[in-house]
N, C-alpha and C positions, 0 to 999 in steps of 0.2 A: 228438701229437694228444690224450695223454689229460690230457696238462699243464696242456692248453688248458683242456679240460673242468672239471680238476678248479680252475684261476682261473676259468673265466667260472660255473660253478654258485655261489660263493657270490655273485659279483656280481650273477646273476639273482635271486636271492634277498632280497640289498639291497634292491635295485631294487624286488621285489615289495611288500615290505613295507616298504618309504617310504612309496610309492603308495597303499599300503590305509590307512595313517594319515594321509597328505595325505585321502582320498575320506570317512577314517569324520571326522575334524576339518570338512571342509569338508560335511558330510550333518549335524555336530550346532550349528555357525554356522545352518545354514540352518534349523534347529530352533528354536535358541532365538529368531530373529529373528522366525521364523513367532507361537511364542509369545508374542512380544513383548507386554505388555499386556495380557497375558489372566490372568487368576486372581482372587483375591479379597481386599479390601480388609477385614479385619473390622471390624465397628463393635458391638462389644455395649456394652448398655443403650440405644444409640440406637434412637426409635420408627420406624418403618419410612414411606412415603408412603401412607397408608390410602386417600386417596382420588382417587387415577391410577385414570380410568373403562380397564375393559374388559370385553369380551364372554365370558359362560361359555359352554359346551361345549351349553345349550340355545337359544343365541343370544340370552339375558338382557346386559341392561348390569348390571352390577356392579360393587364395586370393595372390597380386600380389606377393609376396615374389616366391613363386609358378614357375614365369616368368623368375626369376631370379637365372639362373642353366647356368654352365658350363661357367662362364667369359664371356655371352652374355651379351651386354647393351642395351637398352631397351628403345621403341619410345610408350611413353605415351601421349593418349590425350581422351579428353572428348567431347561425343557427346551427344545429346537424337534423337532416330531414327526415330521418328517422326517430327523431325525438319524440315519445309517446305523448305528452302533455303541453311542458311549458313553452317550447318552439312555438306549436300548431297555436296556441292559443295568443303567444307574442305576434307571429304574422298575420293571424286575424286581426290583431287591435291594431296593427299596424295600415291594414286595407281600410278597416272603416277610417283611422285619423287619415288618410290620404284620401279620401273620398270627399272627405269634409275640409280639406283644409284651405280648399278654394286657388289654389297655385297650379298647375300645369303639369302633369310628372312626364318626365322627358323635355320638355320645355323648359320649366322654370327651377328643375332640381330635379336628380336622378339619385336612387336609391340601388344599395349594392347590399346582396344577402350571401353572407359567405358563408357554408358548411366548416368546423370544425374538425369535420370528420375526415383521415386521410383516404378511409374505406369506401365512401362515397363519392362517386363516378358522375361526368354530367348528366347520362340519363337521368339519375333521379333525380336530379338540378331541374331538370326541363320536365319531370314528371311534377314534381311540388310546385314549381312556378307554376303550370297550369292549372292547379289547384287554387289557387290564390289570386291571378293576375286576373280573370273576370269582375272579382271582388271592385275592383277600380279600374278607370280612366285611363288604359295606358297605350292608345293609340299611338307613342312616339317611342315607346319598347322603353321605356324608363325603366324598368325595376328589374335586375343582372341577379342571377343564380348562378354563385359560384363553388369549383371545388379545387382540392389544391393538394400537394404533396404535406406531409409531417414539419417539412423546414421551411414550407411558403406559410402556412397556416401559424406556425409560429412565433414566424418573426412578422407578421401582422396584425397578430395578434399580444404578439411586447411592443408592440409601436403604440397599440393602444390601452394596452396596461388592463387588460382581458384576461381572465385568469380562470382555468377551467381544467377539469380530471376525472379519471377514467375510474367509476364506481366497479368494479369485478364483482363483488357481489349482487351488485341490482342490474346489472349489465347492460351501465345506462352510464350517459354521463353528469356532472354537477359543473351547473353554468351558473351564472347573473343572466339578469336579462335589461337591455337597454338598447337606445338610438346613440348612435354618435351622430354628431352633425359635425364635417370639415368646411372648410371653405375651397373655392377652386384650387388654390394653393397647396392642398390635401392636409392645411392645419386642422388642429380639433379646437373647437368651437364652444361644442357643448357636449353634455350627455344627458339624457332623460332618463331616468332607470325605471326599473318596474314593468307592467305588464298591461299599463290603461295607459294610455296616450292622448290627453286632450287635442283636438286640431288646433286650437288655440293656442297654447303650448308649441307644438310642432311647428307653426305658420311663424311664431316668433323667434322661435330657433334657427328655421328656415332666412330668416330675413336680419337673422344677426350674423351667422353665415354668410350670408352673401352679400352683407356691409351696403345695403341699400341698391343692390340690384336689380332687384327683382322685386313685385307688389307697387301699392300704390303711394301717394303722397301721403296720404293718411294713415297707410301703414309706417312711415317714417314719423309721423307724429305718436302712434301706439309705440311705439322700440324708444323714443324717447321717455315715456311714461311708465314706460315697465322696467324693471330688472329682476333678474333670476334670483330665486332664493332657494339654496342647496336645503336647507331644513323641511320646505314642503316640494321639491322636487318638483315650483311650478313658477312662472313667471307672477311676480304680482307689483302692484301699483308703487309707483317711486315719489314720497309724497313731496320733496325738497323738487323732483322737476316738474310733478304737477304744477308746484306753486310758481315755480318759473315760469310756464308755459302760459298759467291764467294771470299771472304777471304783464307779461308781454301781452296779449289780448287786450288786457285794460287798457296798454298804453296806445296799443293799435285803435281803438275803439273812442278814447279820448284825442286820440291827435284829430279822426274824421271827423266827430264831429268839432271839433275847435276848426278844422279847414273848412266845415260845412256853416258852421257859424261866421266867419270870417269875408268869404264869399259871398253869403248874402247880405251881409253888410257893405261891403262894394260895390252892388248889385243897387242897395237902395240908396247910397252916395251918389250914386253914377246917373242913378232916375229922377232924383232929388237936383242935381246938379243941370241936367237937362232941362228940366220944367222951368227950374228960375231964369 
């Protein structure tokens, strides 16, 4: 009997775990099929569809061209407000990086949340923006809750190579999630993907965007020192204009004091020449 035991335990054991990697194999088929089609096509420098009519959050017709006033650049992204998870938790990351990212929202960049959903009506545009718009700074109405027809949402959504579909089964829908950033022009700029948003990230995005509009002198010297690196989906350090940049500085640094040295040698000519 125990002989039995000790052949049939590793054979249940086999068994168990065939089965769990037949179920976790046949649970990530089902996965990737579900995803099938869904993610993001980038298309930067291409202008976006500025004018697909849809309704804002106060029941206005608009259309993003609309958004695009006074050399602000502009933080685009897509929700549907009924999204049980990834939306809610993307527009929250979204409130704190605009809280932190030290720029002005409605002033120095304006931000547009468009619903994917045809079923969804401005009310609950204007219901979810109140949700969220306390979160931040937005004394100048910067951040737009929009909703739209099947053929406005569409074709602004292949303008930005936005790719997204209707699960029936989970009766939900399967998105990406990111920032677009355009410039006033309503080109794309950048995208930030994911669901964490440095402000740091954002503020650079923002200010590559809007080609030196906006921010400080020194933020023009950070945009000099950084470039975007699609691999960690974050801005990081550009070591060839570092060294440029501490380059220049040397020379700045040597020419003063060579003038500082120069000058006070004609200083003691000039006193020397006097007394004799």
């Amino acid at each position: 009997m125990k002989f039995s035991i000790y052949i049939l335990a590793p054979l249940l054991l086999t068994v168990i775990a065939t089965e769990g990697v037949r179920a976790q194999s046949s649970m990530q088929i089902q996965s990737e099929q579900l995803l099938s089609g869904v993610g993001f096509d980038e298309k930067p420098g291409s202008i976006m569809d500025l004018d697909a009519p849809f309704v804002d959050h106060n029941g206005q017709a608009v259309t993003l061209r609309d958004y695009l006033q006074d050399e602000r650049p502009v933080i685009l992204n897509f929700a549907y407000y009924n999204c049980p998870v990834i939306c809610s938790v993307m527009l929250d990351q979204m409130a704190v990086s605009m809280s932190e990212v030290g720029l002005d929202l409605g002033a120095d960049y304006e931000v547009v949340t468009v619903s994917f959903s045809a079923d969804e009506g401005y009310t609950l545009a204007a219901t979810s923006r109140e949700g969220f718009r306390p979160k931040v700074d937005d004394r100048e109405n910067g951040w737009q809750f929009l909703t739209g027809s099947d053929e406005s949402i569409t074709a602004l959504a292949e303008s930005a190579g936005f790719r997204f579909k209707w699960i029936e089964e989970n009766g939900e829908y399967a998105h990406p999630a990111a920032l677009i950033f355009l410039s006033d022009e309503g080109k794309i700029t950048r995208y930030l993907h994911g669901l964490q948003y440095p402000a740091s990230n954002v503020r650079l995005a923002l200010l590559e965007a809007a080609e030196g509009r906006i921010g400080t002198v020194w933020d023009q010297v950070v945009m000099y020192c950084f470039r975007f690196d699609p691999s960690s989906n974050s801005y990081v350090l550009q070591a060839t204009n570092l060294m440029k940049l501490a380059g220049l500085i040397t020379v700045i640094g040597i020419v003063f004091m060579l003038s500082f040295a120069w000058m006070r040698e004609r200083r003691r000519q000039s006193a020397m020449h006097l007394a004799s």
